[in-house]
C-alpha positions in Angstrom: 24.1 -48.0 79.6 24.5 -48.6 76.0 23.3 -46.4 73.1 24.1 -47.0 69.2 23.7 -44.6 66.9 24.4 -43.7 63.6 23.1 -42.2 60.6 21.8 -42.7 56.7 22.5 -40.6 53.6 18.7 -38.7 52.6 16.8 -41.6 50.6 18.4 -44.4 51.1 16.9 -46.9 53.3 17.6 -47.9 56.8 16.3 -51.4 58.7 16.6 -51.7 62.6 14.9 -55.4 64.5 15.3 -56.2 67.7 14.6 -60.0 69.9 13.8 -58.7 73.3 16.4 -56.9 76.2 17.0 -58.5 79.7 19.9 -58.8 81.9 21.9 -61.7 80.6 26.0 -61.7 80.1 27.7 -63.7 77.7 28.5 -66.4 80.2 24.9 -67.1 79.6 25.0 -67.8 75.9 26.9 -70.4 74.3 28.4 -70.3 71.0 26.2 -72.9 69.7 23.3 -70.1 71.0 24.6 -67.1 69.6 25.3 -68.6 66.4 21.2 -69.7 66.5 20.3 -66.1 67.7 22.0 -64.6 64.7 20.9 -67.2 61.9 17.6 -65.9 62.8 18.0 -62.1 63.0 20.2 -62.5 59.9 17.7 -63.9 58.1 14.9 -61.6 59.8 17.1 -58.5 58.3 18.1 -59.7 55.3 14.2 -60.1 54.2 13.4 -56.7 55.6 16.0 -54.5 54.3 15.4 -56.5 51.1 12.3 -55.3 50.7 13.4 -51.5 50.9 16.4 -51.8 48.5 13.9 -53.0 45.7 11.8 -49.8 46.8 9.1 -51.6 49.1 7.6 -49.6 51.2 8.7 -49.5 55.4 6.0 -51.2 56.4 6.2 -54.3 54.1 10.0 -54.4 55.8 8.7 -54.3 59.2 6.0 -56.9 59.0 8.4 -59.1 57.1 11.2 -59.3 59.3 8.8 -59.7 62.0 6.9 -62.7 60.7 10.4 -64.2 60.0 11.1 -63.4 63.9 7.4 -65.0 65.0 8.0 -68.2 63.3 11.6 -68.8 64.7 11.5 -70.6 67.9 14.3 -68.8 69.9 12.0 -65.6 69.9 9.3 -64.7 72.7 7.0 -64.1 70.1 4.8 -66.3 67.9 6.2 -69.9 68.1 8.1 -69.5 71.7 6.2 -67.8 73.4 6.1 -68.0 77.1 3.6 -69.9 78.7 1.1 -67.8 81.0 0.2 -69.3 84.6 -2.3 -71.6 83.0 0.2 -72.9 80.6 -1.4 -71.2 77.4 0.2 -69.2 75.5 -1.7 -65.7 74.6 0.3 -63.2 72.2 0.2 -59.6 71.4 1.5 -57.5 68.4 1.1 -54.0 66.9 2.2 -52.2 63.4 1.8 -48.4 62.5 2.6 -46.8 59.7 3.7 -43.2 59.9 2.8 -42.1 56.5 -0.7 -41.8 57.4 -1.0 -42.7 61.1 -3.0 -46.0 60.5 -2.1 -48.9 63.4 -3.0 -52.0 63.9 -3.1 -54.4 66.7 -3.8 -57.8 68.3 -3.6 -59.4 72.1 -4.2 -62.4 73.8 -4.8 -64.5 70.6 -3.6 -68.0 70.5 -4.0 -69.6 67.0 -3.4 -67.4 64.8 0.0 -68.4 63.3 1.5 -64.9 63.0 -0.3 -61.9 64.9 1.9 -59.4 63.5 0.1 -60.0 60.2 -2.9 -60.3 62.2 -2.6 -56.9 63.4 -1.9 -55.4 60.1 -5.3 -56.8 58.7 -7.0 -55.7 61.5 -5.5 -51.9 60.1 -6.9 -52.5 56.7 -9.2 -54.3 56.7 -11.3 -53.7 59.7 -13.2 -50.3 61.0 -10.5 -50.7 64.0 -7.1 -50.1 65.5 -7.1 -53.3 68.2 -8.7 -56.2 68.7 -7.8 -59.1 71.7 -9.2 -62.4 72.6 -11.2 -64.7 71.0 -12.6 -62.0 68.6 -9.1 -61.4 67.5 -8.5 -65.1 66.5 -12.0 -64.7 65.0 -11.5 -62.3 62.8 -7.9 -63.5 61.6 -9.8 -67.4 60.7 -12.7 -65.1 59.1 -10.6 -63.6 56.5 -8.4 -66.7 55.6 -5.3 -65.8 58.2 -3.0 -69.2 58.5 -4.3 -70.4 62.2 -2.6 -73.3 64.3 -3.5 -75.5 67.1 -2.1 -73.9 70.4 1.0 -76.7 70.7 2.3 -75.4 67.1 3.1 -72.1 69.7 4.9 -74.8 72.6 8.7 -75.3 72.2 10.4 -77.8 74.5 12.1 -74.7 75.5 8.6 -72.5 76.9 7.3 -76.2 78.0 10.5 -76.2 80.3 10.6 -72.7 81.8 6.7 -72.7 82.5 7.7 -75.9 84.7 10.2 -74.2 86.6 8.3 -71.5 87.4 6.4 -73.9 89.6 9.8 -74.2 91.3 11.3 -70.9 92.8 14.7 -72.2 93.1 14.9 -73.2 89.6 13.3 -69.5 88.6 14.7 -69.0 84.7 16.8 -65.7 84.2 15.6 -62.4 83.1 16.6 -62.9 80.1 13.5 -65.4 79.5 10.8 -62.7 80.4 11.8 -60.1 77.7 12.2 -62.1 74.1 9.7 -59.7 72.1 10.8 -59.0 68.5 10.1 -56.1 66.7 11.2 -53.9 63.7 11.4 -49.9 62.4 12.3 -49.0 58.8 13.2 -46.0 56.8 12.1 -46.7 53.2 13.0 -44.8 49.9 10.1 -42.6 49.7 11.0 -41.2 53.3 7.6 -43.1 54.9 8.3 -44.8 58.8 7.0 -47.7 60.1 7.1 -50.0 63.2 6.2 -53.4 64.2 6.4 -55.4 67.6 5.1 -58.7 69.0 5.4 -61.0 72.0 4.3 -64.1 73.9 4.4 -61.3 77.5 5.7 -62.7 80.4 6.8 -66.0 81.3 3.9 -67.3 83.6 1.7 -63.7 83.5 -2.3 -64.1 84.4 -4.5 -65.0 82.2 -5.7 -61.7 79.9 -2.4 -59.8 80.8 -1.5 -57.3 78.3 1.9 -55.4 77.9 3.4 -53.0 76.2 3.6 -54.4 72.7 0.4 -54.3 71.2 -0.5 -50.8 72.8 0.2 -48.0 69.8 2.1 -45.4 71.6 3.8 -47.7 74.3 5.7 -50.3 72.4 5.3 -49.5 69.0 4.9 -46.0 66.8 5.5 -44.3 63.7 4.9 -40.7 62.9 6.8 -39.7 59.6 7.5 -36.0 60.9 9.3 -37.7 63.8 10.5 -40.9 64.2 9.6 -44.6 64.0 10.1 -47.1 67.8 9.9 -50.6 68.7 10.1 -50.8 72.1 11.4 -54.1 74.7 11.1 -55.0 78.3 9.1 -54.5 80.9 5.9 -53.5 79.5 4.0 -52.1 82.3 6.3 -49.6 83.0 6.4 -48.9 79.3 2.5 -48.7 79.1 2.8 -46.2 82.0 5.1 -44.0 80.7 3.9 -44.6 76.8 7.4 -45.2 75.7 7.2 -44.4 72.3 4.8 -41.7 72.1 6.8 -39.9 74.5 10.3 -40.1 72.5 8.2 -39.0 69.3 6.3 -36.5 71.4 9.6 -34.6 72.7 11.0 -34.6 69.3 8.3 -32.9 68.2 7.3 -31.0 70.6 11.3 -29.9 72.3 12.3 -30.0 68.9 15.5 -32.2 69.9 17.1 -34.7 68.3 16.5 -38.2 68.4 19.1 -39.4 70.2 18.5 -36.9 73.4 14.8 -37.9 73.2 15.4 -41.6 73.6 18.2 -41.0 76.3 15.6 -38.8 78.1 13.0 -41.3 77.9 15.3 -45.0 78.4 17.9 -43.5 80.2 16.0 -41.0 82.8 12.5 -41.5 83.2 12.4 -45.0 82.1 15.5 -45.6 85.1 13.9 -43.8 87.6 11.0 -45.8 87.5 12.7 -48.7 88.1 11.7 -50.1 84.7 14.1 -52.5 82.3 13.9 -52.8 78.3 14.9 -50.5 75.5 14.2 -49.0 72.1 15.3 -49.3 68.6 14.7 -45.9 66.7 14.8 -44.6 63.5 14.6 -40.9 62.5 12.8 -39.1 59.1 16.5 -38.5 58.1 17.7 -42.2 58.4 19.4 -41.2 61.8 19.1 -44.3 63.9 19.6 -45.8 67.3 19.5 -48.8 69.5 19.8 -48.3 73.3 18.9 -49.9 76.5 19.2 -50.5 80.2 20.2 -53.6 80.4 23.2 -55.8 79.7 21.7 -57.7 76.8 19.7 -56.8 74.0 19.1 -58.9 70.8 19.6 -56.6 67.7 20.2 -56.1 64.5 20.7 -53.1 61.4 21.2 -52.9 58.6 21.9 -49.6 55.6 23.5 -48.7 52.5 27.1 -49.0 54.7 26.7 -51.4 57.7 25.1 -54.6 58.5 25.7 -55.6 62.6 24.5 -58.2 64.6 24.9 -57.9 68.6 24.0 -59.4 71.8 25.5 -57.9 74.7 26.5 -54.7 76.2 29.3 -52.7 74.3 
């Protein structure tokens, strides 16, 4: 089971992003698909880490790369995502800054044009850490957010494997249920921050809500620990609050943050019988990407390396 890891010179700047973890092989990629894939996290890092080499601050980078993500249609997230049961599409997304704890989140909107930025303003400019539904799109069209009819959100692509769910022999892979994207960041003034966001699963029920836009499970930043964006299968990520937990036994076991996630993905996250992964950065610019599964979308970027991979090392 794959881990990355790798580590940053005090101050300088460090930008992880992930689009989603499933178990898909190369066979199932084309070139003409891979070379898609990374056009878009390219792009999606270069913005972010952008940001911190000019001295933006982490959570600037996160949102940005993210947004990037959300409007690029290969992602489950924003424009692409899956299709519920009903056929509507109803996304989720969460951001936390670990500077000063503040979070923000969104779930089961479906017009505002990029909930990741939707869950930020609900953070600053709301008395509240999450809001879902109809209030959610609400508030985002009450404060001038960019909003879009629901078949903005409908690719060709979603449109097809919503049909095919309707057709158990013609089931799409795995690799179609986990496409969230999400983002972690180091900046220069040593401040964490984290970002994820997701269409859910292909054909969930209506009001289902995963992992992503739950402050602990999928996404958190504490800037005495670490910062995680988290991928998969969310309920067993919402059961086992993911990322709390790896921050939690850092601080708490005092271990590093590589043996935290490898506890958390690799152990407790296995014997569960749940799928996904994390990206991770540490206070020190120590970093890692690692999962359970034989893909994961991902991308990082620092001061001496710039990657972009797919599948299983």
């Amino acid at each position: 089971m794959e881990k990355i890891q790798s580590s940053a010179l005090k101050g300088k700047v460090v930008l992880l992003i992930h689009g989603g973890a499933g178990n898909f092989k190369e066979s199932d990629l084309g070139p003409d698909q891979q070379r898609v894939y990374e056009k878009y996290l390219r792009e999606a890092l270069e913005e972010g880490y952008k940001i911190l080499n000019e001295g933006g601050s982490a959570l600037d980078a996160v949102e940005a790369s993210v947004k990037l993500m959300e409007d690029a249609p290969v992602f489950n997230a924003g424009k692409g995502s899956v299709l519920n049961k009903e056929g509507h599409v109803e996304m989720d997304a969460s951001i936390m800054y670990g500077k000063d704890f503040k979070a923000g989140a969104v779930a089961v909107v479906r017009h505002v044009k990029n909930p990741i930025a939707a869950a930020r303003m609900v953070m600053e400019k709301s008395n509240h850490v999450f809001l879902a539904g109809n209030g959610a799109d609400d508030f985002a069209r009450s404060i001038g957010m960019e909003m879009k009819d629901e078949g903005y959100f409908i690719t060709p692509s979603s449109l097809e494997q919503w049909k095919k769910t309707k057709e158990p022999a013609s089931m799409p892979k795995e690799m179609n249920k986990h496409g969230t994207v999400g983002a972690v960041a180091l900046d220069q003034n040593g401040n964490l921050a984290a970002a994820t966001s997701t269409g859910g699963v292909l054909n969930k029920l209506p009001g289902r809500v995963g992992d992503s836009p739950i402050i602990g499970a999928g996404t958190y930043a504490d800037n005495n620990t670490c910062a995680v964006s988290a991928t998969g299968h969310g309920e067993y990520f919402i059961r086992l609050t993911v990322a709390r937990s790896i921050a939690a036994l850092m601080e708490y076991k005092k271990i590093s943050l590589e043996q935290a996630v490898n506890e958390v993905i690799h152990h407790r996250l296995q014997q569960l019988g749940g799928t996904g992964g994390v990206i991770a950065v540490d206070k020190n610019g120590n970093f890692i990407i690692s999962h359970n599964t034989t893909g994961m979308f991902r991308a990082w970027k620092t001061e001496k390396e710039c990657e972009v991979r797919f599948f299983k090392e």
